[in-house]
N, C-alpha and C positions, 0 to 999 in steps of 0.2 A: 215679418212676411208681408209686406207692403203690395203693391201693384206697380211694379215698375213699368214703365211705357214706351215701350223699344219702337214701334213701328205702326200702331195707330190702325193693326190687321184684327181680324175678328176674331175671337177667341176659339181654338182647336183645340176636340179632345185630346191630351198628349200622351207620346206614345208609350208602349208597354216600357218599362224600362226593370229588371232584376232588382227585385227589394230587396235584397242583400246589400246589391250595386248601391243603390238611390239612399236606403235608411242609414243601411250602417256604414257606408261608403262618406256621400255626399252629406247626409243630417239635415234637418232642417233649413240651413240655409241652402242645399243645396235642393230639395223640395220647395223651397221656395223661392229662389231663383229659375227653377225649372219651368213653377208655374206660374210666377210669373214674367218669364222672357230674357231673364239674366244668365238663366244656366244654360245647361246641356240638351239641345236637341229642341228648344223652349223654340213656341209659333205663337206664345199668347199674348195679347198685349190688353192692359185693362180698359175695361168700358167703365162711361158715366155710373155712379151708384145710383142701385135698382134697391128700394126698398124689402125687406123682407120682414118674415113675422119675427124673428126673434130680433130683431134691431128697427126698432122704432125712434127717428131719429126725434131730439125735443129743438138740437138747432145745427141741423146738417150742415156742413161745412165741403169746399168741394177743392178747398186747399193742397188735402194732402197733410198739412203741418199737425207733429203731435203736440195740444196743446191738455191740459188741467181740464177742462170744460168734456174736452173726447175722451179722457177717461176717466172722467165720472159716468158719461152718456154709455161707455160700453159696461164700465161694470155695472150699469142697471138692470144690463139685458144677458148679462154670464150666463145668470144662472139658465138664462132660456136657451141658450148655445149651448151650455153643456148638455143640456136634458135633450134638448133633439137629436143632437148627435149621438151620445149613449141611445136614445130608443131606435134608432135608423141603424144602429150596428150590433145592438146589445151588449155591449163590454159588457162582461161585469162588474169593472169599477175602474172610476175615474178622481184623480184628487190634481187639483189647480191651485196655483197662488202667482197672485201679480200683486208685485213689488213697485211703488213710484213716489218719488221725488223721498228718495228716504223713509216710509213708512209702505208696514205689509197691508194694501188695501183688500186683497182676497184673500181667504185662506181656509179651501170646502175639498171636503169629501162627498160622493156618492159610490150609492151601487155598495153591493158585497166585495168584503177580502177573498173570499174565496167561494164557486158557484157549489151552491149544496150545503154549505156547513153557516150556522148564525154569526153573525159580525159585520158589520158596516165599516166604508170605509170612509178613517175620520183625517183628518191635519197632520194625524200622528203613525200614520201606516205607512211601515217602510218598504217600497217597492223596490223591485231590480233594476236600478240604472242603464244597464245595458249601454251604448257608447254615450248614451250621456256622463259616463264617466270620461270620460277624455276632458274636458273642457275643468270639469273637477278636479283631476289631474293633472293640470296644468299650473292650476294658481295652488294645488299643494307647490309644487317645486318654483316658483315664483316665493310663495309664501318663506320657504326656506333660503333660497337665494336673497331675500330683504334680511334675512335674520341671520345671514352671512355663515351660515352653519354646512352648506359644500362647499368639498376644496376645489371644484372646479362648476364653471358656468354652461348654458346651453349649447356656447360654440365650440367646446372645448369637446375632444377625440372620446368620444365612448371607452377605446382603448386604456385609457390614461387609467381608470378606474375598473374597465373592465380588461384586464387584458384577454382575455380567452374570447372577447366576443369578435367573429370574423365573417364576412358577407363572402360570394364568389370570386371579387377581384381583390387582392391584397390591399393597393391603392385604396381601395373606398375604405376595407376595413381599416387603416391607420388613419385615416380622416372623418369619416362618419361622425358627427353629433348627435347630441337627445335634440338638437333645433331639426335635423335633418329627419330624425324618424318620428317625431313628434309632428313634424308638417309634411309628412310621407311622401319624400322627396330623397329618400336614400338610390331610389332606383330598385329595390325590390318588390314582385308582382303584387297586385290587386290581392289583398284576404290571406295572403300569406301564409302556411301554416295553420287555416283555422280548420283543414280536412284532416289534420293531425290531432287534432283535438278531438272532435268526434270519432277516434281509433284510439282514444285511452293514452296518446304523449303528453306527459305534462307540461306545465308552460317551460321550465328550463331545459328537458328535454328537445323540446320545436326552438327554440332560442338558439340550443346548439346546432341545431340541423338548417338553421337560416341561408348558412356557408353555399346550401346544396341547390339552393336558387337561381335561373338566372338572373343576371343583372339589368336594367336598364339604364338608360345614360343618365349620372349621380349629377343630379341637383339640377337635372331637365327635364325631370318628369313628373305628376303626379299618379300614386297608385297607392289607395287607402290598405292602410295592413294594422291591425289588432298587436300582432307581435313582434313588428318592428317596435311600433309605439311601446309597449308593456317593455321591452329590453331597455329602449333608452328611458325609460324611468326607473325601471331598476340600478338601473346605471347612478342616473341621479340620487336615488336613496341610498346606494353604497356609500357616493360621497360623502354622505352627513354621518355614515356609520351606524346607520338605523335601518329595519325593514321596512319597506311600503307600506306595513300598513300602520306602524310607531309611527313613521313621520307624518303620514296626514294624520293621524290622533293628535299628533304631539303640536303640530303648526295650524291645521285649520278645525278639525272638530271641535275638539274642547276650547278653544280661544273664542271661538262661534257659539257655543253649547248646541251643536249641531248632536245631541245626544244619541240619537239613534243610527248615526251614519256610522260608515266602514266599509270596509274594502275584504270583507273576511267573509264565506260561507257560512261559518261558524256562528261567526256572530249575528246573522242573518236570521238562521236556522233557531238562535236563542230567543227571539222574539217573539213576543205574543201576540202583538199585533203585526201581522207582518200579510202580504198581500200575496197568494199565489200567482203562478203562474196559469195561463189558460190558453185552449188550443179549442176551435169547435170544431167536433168529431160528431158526426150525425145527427147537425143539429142542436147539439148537448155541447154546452163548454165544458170541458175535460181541465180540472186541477192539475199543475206539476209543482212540486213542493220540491224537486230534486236536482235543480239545475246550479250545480255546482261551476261558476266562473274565477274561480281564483287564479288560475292560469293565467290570464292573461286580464289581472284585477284592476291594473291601471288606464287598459280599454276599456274594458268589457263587464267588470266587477263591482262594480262600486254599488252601495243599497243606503236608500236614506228614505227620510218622509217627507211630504210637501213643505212641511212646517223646517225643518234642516234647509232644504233647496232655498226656500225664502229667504233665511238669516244670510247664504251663500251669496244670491244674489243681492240682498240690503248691502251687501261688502263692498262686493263688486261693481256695485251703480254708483256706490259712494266713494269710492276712487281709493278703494282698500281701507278707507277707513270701517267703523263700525262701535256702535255707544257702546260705554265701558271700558272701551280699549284705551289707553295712553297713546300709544302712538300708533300709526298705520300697518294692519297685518300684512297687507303688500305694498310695496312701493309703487308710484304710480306708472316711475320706469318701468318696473317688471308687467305693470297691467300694458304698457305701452308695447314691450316686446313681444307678448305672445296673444296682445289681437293686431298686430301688424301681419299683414298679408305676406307669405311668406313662398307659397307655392299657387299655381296657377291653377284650379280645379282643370275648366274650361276657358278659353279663348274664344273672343266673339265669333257669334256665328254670320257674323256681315260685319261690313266695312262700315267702323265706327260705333259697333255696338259694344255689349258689355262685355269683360270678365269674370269669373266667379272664384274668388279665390279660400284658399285653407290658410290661417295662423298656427298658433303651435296649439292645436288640439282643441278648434274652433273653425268655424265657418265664417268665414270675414266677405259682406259683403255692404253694398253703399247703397242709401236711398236717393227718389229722382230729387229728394228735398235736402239730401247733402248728405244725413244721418250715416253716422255707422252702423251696421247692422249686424250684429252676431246671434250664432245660433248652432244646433246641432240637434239633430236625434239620434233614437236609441232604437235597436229592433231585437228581439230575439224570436225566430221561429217558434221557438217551445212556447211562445206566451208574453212577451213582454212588448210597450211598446210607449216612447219617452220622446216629449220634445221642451225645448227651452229657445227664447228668442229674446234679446235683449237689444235695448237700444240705449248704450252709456252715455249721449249726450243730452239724452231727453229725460235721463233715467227712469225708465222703463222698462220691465222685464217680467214676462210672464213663463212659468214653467206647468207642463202640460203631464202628469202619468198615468198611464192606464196598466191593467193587468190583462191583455189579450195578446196576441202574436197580431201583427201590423195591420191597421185597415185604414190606416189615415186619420185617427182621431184626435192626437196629439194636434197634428200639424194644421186640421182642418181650426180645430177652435182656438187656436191660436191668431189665422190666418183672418180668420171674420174678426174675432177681439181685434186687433187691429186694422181692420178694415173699417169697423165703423166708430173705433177714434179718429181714425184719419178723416172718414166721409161722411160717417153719419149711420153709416148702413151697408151689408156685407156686398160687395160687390160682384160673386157671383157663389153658388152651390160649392162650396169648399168642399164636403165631401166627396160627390161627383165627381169633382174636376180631378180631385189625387188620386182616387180609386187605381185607374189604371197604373199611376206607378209605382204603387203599391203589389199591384195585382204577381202575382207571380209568375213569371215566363214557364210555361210548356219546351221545354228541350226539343231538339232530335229527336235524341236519344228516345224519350217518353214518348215522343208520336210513334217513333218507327217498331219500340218496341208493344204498343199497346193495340197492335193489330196481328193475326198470323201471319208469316211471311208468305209471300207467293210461290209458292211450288217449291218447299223445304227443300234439303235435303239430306238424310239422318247426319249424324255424328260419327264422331269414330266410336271402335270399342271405349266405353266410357274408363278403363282403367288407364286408357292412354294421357290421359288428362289428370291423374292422382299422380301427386309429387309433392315438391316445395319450390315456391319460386322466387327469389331474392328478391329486392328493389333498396338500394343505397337507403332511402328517405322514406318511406314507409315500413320498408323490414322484411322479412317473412313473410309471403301467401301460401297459405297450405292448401291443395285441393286436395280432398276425399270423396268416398262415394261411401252409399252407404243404403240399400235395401234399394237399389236400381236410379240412384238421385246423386249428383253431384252439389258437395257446396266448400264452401272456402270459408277457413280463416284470419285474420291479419291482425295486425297491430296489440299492443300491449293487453286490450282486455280479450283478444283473440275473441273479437265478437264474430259469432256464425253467417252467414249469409246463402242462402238458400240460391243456386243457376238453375236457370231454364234454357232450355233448349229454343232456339231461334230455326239455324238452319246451318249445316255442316260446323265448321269450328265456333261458330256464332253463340253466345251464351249470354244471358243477360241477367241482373237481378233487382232487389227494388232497394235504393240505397237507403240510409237511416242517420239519424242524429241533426243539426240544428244545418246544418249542411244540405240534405239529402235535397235531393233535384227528381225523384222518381225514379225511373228506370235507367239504371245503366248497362250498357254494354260492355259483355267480358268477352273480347277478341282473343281466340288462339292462334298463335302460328307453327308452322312446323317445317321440320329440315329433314328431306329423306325418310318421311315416317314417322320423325318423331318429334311428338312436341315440342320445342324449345322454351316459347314466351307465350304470356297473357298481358294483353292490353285493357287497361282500366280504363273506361275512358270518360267514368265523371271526375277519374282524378289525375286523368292527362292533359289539364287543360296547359300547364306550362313544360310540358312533352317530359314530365318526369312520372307517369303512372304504367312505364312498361318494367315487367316483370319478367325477369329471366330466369328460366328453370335451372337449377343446378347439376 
């Protein structure tokens, strides 16, 4: 996360952008191409470095170049980066390691595993990866592919291995690759199926129901999706004849002695050192210990400790190699293919500026010094929040975990580490600057619903509104009523949801799970009297959340 220098303009707050959109979408590269001038919507462009308290330079440099000298000079001052940032946010725990020129030069825990209960967080606490799995999951099936153990490679038809798997246009389905959904360039919408997950489908259930998407134009598009990616990996583990989560045991954990990694709830949940999830509710960080991601494990699933992520990236900075091993756990080929820029995040936003582009389950971008630049974060609403930023020609690589739901900490003290190897000294309030796109967008929906409406007007009799109302891709809505209240159920765990009354067919309620956006509006419509359909409309945003009554 460097200071790229597009335009020599003064640095502007940037704008609000969906943390969804930004963390779990874009990743760190694309949070750091944002801020600084390479990405999406990006006005900022770096100034001279301004000394700060926690980067005291001993022989500033105003290069830019990562040399030996800048990261000795930043890791003297880590520790003072991570402490101001944890006290400016309060995480309750943070664990770092940076990895260089072959050897783990950090490798610290603070803060608690979990807020209320005794235990510190040490090297060896396994956090929820959240999409810092992707990039993990990529050099497993690299990893396998060097060990020649699938019968078929990235570019080769999902189909081939998977026959049942099918998108909306048949064409794409007999074509589609794991390169294709792995660099979310199949043409299926932004987040895919993850409102299907927060209504209890399991991940092969939403896999199957992929078909029911629109398309957009295959191998013209970028649109970050969880369950594209988790399909064309399963796909890939079919071919070796192993599960997901055999084949990374079998190819990068244990060859790594990555001992506490995995891709399994379970095995998670086995742990005794293992870090909560946290949410602050009034104040008070709020533990979740129950966030089961196995569904879609090769996005969104993965749990390791800093001390794992280290040995991961000592692999990968060393060009697949790794001491003890005989020969290379990846090929340098295979590291070649999948930080090769594959899809186009963003296109410049002026004539002759940058792109931002996605590899296969990596943020591939370029420094103003030449460097390669990869990277990715991790978000989860309920509590989680991950970033990693590596630089393989400098061998460089620092990875960032926290146990909070997103506030920018990952990416901020990554962002200063690196700023004053390069200069000496961070170059501007890293926290500050990400906050806003981080912050969470306020809906419509949530404005309009979080006022009385002007001059109501009642409802119908409320049993006009009690039925069942179909929807292809979500299933069942049941409305009931029940002691003068209407509310609905839906999807597999048939979770309840409380309507309110707006104004005549207008209904609204407050939505739930790692998804939820506030208040959604539940639109009725009716033919001659009688109700026909309900419109969801946190979950119509690709016009598939109308609901037809039977």
């Amino acid at each position: 996360m460097a200071n790229d220098d597009v335009n020599g303009s003064t640095p502007k707050a940037p704008p609000r952008m969906a943390r969804r959109t930004l963390l779990r979408g874009l990743g760190a590269a694309g949070v750091g191409a944002a801020i600084t001038g390479t990405g999406p919507r990006a006005e900022a462009a770096p100034q001279p470095p301004r000394p700060r308290a926690t980067a005291t330079p001993q022989a500033p440099t105003s290069s830019g170049e990562i040399t030996a000298d800048g990261v000795t000079r930043a890791l003297a001052v880590l520790d003072d980066i991570v402490k101001k940032d944890k006290a400016a946010t309060t995480v309750p725990g943070i664990a770092v390691a940076v990895v260089y020129d072959g050897v783990v030069r950090y490798l610290k825990g603070f803060g608690d595993r979990q807020a209320g209960v005794a235990g510190d967080v040490d090297p060896d606490t396994v956090f929820q990866l959240a999409s810092v799995s992707k990039p993990l999951s990529s050099t497993v099936i690299a990893a396998a592919l060097t060990r020649q153990l699938a019968k078929v490679g990235w570019n080769d038809a999902v189909q081939t291995v998977r026959p049942s798997f099918a998108l909306a246009d048949p064409w794409v389905s007999q074509h589609v690759t794991a390169a294709d959904l792995f660099s979310h360039r199949s043409g299926l919408p932004d987040h895919v199926g993850d409102l299907l997950e927060d209504l209890g489908y399991t991940g092969e259930q939403i896999i199957s129901k992929l078909s029911l998407y629109p398309l957009a134009r295959f191998r013209d598009s970028y649109a970050y999706t969880n369950y594209g990616l988790t399909a064309g990996a399963l796909a890939m583990a079919a071919a070796t004849g192993r599960s997901w989560q055999d084949l990374a045991r079998e190819v990068l954990f244990v060859p790594l002695g990555m001992t506490s990694s995995s891709f399994s709830f379970a095995e998670l949940q086995a742990s005794k050192n293992r870090a909560a999830l946290h949410t602050l509710v009034n104040g008070q960080w709020k533990p979740d210990l129950g966030a089961n991601n196995d569904g879609q494990a090769p996005a969104g699933g993965g749990n390791a400790s800093v001390r794992d992520i280290s040995r991961w990236l000592t692999m990968v900075l060393a060009g697949g190699n790794f001491p003890g091993l005989p020969t290379p756990l990846i090929a340098a080929a295979e590291l070649q293919t999948i930080w090769k820029p594959s899809s186009v995040i963003h296109g410049p936003t002026e004539l002759g500026g940058r792109s931002s582009f996605y590899g296969l389950g990596w943020n591939v971008d370029y420094e103003n010094t030449g460097e390669l630049r990869l990277s990715h974060s991790g978000a989860f609403e309920r509590g989680a929040s991950t970033a990693i930023t590596v630089f393989p020609s400098k061998k460089l690589g620092i990875a960032v975990l926290t146990n909070s739901n997103p506030r920018g900490v990952p990416e901020a003290i990554a962002a200063e580490f690196v700023d004053v190897v390069r200069y000496g000294a961070s170059t501007r309030d890293w926290l500050a600057y990400i906050a806003p796109f981080v912050a969470e967008p306020v809906t419509e929906d949530q404005t309009k619903y979080s006022k009385p409406a002007v001059n109501p007007t009642p409802p119908r009799n409320l049993n006009a509104y009690v039925g069942t109302y179909p929807n292809r891709l979500y299933g069942d809505l049941t409305v009931s009523q029940r002691d003068g209240a209407l509310s609905f159920t839906v999807g597999p765990k048939a979770e309840r949801f409380a309507l309110m009354h707006y104004s005549g067919d207008d209904f609204y309620f407050q939505t739930t799970g790692e998804n939820a956006t506030g208040f959604s509006g539940a639109l009725f419509a009716a033919t001659r009297n009688r109700v026909t359909s309900v419109t969801i409309n946190a979950w119509n945003r690709d016009k598939l959340g109308v609901f037809t009554r039977r």
